[in-house]
C-alpha positions as CSV (number, residue, x, y, z in Angstrom):
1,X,0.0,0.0,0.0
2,X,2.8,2.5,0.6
3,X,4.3,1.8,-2.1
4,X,1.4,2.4,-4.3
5,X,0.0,5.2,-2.4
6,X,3.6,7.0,-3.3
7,X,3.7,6.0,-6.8
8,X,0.2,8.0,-6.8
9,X,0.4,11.0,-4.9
10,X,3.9,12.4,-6.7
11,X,2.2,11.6,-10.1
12,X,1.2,15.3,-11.8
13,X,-2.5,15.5,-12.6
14,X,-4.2,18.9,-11.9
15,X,-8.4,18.7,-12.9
16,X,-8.8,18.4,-16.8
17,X,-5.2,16.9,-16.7
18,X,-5.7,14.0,-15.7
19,X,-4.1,11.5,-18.8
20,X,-0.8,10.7,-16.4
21,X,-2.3,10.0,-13.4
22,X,-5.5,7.6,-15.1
23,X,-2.9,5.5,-17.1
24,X,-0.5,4.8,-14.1
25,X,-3.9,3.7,-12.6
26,X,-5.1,1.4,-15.7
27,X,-2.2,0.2,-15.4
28,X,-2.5,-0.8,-11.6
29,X,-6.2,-2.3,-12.4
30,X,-5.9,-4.3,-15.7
31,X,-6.3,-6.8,-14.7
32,X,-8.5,-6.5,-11.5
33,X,-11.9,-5.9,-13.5
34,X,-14.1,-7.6,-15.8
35,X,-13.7,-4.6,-18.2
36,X,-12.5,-1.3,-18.4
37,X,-13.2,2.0,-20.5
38,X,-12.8,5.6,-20.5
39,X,-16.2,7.7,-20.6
40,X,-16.2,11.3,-22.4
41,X,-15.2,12.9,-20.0
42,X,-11.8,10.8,-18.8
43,X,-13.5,9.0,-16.0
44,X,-11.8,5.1,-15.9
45,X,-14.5,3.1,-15.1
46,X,-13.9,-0.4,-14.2
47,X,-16.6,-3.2,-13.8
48,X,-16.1,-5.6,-11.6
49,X,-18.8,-8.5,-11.2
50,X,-22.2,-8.5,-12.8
51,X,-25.9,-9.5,-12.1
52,X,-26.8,-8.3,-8.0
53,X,-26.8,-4.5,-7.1
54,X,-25.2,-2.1,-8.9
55,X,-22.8,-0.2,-7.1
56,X,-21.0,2.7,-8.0
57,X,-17.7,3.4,-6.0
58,X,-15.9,6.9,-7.1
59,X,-12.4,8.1,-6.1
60,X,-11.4,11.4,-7.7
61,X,-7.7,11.4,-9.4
62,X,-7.9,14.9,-9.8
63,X,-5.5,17.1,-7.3
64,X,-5.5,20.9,-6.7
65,X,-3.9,23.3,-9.1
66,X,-3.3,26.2,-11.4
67,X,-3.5,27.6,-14.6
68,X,-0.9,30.4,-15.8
69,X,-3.1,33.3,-17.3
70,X,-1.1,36.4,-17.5
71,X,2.8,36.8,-18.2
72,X,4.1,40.1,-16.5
73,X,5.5,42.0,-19.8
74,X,8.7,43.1,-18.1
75,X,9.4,40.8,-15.3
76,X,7.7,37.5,-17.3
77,X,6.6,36.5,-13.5
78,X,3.0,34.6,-14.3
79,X,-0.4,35.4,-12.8
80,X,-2.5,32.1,-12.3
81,X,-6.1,31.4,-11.6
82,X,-7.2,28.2,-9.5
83,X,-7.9,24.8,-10.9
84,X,-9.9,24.0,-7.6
85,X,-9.9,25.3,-3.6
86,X,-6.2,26.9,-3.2
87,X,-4.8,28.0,0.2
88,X,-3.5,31.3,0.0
89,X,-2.1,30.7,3.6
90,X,0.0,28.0,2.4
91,X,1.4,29.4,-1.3
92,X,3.9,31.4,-1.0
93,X,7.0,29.9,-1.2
94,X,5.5,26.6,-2.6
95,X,6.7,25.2,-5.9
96,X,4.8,24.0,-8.8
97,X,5.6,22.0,-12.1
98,X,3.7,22.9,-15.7
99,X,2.8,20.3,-18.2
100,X,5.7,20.8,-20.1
101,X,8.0,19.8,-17.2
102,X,9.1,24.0,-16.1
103,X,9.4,24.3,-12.1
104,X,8.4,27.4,-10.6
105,X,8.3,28.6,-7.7
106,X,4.9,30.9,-6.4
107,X,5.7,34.1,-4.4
108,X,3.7,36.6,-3.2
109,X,4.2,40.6,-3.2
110,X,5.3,43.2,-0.2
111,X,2.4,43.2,1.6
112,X,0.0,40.9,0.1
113,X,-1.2,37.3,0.1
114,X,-5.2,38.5,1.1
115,X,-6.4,37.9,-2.8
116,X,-5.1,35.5,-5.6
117,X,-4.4,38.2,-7.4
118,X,-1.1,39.3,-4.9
119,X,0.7,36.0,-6.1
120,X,3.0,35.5,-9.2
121,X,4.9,32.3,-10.0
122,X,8.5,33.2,-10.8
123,X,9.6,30.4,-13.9
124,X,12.6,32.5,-15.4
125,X,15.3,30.7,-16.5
126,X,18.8,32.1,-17.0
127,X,19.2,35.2,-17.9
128,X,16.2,36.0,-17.0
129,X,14.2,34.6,-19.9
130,X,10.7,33.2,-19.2
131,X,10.7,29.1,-19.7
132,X,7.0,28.8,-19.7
133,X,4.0,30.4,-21.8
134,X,0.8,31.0,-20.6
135,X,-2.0,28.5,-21.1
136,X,-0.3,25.7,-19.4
137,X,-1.5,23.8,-15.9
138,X,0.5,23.3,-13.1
139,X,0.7,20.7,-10.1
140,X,2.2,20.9,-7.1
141,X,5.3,19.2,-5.9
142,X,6.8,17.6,-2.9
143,X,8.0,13.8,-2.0
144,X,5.8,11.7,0.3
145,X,7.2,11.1,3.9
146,X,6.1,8.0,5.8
147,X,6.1,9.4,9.6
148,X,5.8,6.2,12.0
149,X,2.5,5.1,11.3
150,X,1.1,8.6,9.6
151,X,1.9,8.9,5.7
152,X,3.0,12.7,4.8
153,X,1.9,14.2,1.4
154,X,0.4,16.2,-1.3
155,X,-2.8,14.7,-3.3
156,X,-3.8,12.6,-0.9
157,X,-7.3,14.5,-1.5
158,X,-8.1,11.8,-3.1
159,X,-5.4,9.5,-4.3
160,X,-5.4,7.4,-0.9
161,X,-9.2,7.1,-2.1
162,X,-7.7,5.9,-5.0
163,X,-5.3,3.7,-2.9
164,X,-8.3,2.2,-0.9
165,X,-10.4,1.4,-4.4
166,X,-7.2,-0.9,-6.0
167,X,-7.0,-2.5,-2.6
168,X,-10.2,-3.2,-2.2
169,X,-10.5,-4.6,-6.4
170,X,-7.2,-6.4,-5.3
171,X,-9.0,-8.2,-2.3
172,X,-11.9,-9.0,-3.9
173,X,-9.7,-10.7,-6.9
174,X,-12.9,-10.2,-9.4
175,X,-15.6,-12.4,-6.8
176,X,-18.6,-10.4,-5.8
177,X,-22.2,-11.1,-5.7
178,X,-22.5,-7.8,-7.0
179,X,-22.1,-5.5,-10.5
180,X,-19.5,-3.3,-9.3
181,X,-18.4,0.1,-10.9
182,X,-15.1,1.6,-9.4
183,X,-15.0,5.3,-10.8
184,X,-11.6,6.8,-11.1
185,X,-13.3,10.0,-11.7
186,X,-11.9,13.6,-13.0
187,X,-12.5,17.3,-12.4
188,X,-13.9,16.6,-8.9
189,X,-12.1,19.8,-7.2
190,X,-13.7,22.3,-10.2
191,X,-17.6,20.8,-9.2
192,X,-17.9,17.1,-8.9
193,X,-18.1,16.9,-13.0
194,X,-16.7,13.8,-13.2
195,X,-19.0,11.9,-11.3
196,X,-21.6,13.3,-12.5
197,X,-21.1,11.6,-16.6
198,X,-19.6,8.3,-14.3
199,X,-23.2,8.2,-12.7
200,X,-25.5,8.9,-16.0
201,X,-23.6,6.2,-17.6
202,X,-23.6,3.3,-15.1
203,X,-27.2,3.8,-13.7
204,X,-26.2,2.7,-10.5
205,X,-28.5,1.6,-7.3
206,X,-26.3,2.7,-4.7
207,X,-23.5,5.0,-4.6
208,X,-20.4,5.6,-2.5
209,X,-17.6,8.0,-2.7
210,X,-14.1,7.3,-0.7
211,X,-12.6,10.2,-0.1
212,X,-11.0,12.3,2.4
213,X,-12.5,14.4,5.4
214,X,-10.6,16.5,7.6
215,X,-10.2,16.2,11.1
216,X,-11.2,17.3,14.8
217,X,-7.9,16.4,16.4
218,X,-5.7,19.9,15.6
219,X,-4.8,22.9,18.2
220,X,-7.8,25.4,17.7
221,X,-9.4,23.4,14.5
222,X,-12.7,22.5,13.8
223,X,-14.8,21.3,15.9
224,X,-15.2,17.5,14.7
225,X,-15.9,13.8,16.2
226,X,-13.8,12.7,13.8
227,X,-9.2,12.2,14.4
228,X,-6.5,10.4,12.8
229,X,-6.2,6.8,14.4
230,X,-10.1,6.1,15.1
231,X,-10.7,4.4,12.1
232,X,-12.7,4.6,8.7
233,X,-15.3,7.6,9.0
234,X,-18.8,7.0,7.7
235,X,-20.4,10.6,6.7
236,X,-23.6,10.9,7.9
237,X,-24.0,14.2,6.7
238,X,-22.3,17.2,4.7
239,X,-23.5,20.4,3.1
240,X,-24.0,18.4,-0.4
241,X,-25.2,15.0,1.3
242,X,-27.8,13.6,3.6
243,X,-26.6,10.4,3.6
244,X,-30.2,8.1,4.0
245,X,-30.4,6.1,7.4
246,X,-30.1,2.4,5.4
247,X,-26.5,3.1,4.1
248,X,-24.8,4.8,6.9
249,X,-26.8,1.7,9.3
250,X,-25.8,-0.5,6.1
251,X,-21.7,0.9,7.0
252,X,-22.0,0.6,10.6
253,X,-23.1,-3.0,10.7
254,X,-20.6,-4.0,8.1
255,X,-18.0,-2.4,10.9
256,X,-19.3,-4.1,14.3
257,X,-19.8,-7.4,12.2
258,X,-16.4,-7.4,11.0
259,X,-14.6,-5.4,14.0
260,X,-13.5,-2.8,11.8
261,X,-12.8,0.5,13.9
262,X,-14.7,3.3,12.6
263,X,-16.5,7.1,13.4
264,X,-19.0,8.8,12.2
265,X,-18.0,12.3,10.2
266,X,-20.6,15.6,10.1
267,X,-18.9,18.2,7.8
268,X,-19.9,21.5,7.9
269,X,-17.9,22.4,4.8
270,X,-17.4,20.4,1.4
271,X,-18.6,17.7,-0.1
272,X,-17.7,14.6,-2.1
273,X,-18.3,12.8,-5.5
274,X,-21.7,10.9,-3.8
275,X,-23.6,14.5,-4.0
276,X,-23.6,14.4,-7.7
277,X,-24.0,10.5,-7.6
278,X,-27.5,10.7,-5.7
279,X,-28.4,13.4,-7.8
280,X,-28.4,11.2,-11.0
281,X,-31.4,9.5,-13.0
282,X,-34.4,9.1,-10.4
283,X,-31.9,9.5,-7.5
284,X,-29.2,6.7,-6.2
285,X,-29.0,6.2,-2.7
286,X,-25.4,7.1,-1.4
287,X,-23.1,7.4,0.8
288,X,-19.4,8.0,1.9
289,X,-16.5,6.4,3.1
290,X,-13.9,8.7,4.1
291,X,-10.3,8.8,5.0
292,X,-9.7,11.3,7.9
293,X,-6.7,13.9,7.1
294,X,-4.5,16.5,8.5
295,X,-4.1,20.1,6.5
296,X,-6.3,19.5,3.7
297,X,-5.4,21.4,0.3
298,X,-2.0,21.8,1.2
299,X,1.5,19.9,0.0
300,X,1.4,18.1,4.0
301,X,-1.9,16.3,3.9
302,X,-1.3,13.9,6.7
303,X,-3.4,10.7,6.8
304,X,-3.0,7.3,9.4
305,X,-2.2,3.8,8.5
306,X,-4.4,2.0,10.6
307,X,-7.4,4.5,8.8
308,X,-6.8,3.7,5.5
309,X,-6.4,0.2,6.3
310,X,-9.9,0.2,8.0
311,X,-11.7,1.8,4.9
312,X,-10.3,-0.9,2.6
313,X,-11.7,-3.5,5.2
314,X,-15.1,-2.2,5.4
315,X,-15.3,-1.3,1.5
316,X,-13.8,-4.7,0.7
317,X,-16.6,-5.9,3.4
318,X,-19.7,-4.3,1.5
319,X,-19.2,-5.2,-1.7
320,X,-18.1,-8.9,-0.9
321,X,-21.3,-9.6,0.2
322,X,-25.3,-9.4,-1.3
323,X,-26.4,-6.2,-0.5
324,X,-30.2,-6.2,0.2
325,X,-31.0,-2.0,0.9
């Protein structure tokens, strides 16, 4: 897993940019499902089983990012606009790498850092000379660290959802009473669009998203039940999902049955992939499994073994068995 989980999160994939990061997944999964395609949109959707409920399970490979819009005519410092929820606490100094391979670094002018619009990305190269045009998206960068038992990265929003999805298609070795959809979706950090086309196409009767939620355990954070170490956190509710009382009792049963640690997560901000899922057709019941993390949207998103661990146990526990909702 932390092998994987590395591979993953230091892969480049900013939302709409997705190509690297879905074909070092396909390549992961070949030959885990039944079939495999790639909707419109760039979703990889893999099927896994058939005949039973249909479930669709959606892990975003998306990460945060930018886009360079304006070059500065005399400096050739770049302006940027988001490609999803950016930190302006946590910019400044941080670096980033375009498409084309160019490293810059984002810095912020005298006085500044309130609005987007304070920060430039310096990419010159000697002399001066700008190495990068405008146009192009950008990632950000920084090496996982494996702390004890706590793993240490950037894009773990969602690639350790990602991580927990193979797992699970790796335990279940293609045997399920069910018709199983894992969605690798796209574009989830710009307005859950990915999931959207993933849940008009597969028609599913349940839904779950893995993803991550933050947690109540920091100095002077949110207030929150859920903390790194208790387990896998089963939303109950978010500002985008009332998850119905049959999944989330459906979730906690699986956990007490199996002795799978778990807590239950309330989010007052954000939401996941299952909001557009329950939205799609007539409506699809859904829930969430998520992965509680440490300083979300930043290059130090901190996650716990033993969590991760216990969502892969309870999704592999789900899906190995009829469902009957």
């Amino acid at each position: 897993m932390i092998e994987l989980t590395k591979k993953l999160v230091e892969t480049w994939g900013p939302p709409g940019y997705e190509h690297r990061i879905r074909e070092l997944i396909r390549e992961e999964v070949s030959a885990l499902a039944d079939e495999i395609w790639i909707d419109g949109l760039g979703n990889l959707i893999c099927r896994v089983g058939s005949g039973g409920a249909k479930v669709l399970i959606a892990a975003h490979m998306d990460e945060i990012g930018l886009m360079a819009n304006y070059q500065e005519p005399e400096s050739g410092y770049l302006r940027f606009a988001s490609l999803g929820g950016l930190r302006n606490d946590t910019l400044n100094g941080n670096r980033v790498q375009f498409e084309d391979g160019t490293v810059g670094v984002i810095a912020v002018q005298d006085g500044g850092g309130k609005a987007l619009t304070d920060f430039y990305i310096d990419v010159q190269a000697d002399g001066g000379g700008n190495a990068t045009p405008v146009g192009q998206p950008a990632g950000f960068m920084r090496e996982m660290q494996v702390r004890g038992s706590r793993i240490v990265a950037k894009s773990l929003d969602d690639r350790i959802g990602c991580v927990v999805a193979i797992e699970t298609m790796r335990r279940l070795g293609r045997r399920t009473p069910n018709e199983l959809y894992f969605a690798f979706t796209v574009q989830e950090e710009v307005g859950l669009r990915g999931a959207k086309t993933a849940a008009q196409g597969v028609h599913p009767d349940i839904g779950i998203a893995i993803d991550v939620t933050g947690s109540g355990d920091q100095i002077r954070g949110r207030k929150m039940l859920v903390k790194l170490g208790g387990g896998a956190a089963i939303k109950v509710h978010d500002p985008g999902l009332i998850v119905p009382a049959a999944i989330k009792n459906w979730m906690i049963d699986r956990c007490e049955a199996d002795d799978i640690p778990y807590q239950l997560e309330l989010l007052a901000g954000g939401t996941t992939d299952a909001s557009a899922i329950q939205m799609a057709d007539a409506g699809v019941p859904s829930g969430c499994i998520s992965i509680p993390t440490r300083y979300l949207h930043t290059t130090s998103e901190t996650v716990d073994i033993g969590d991760v661990q216990a969502c892969i146990d309870l999704l592999t526990g789900l899906l190995a068995n009829d469902i009957a909702i």
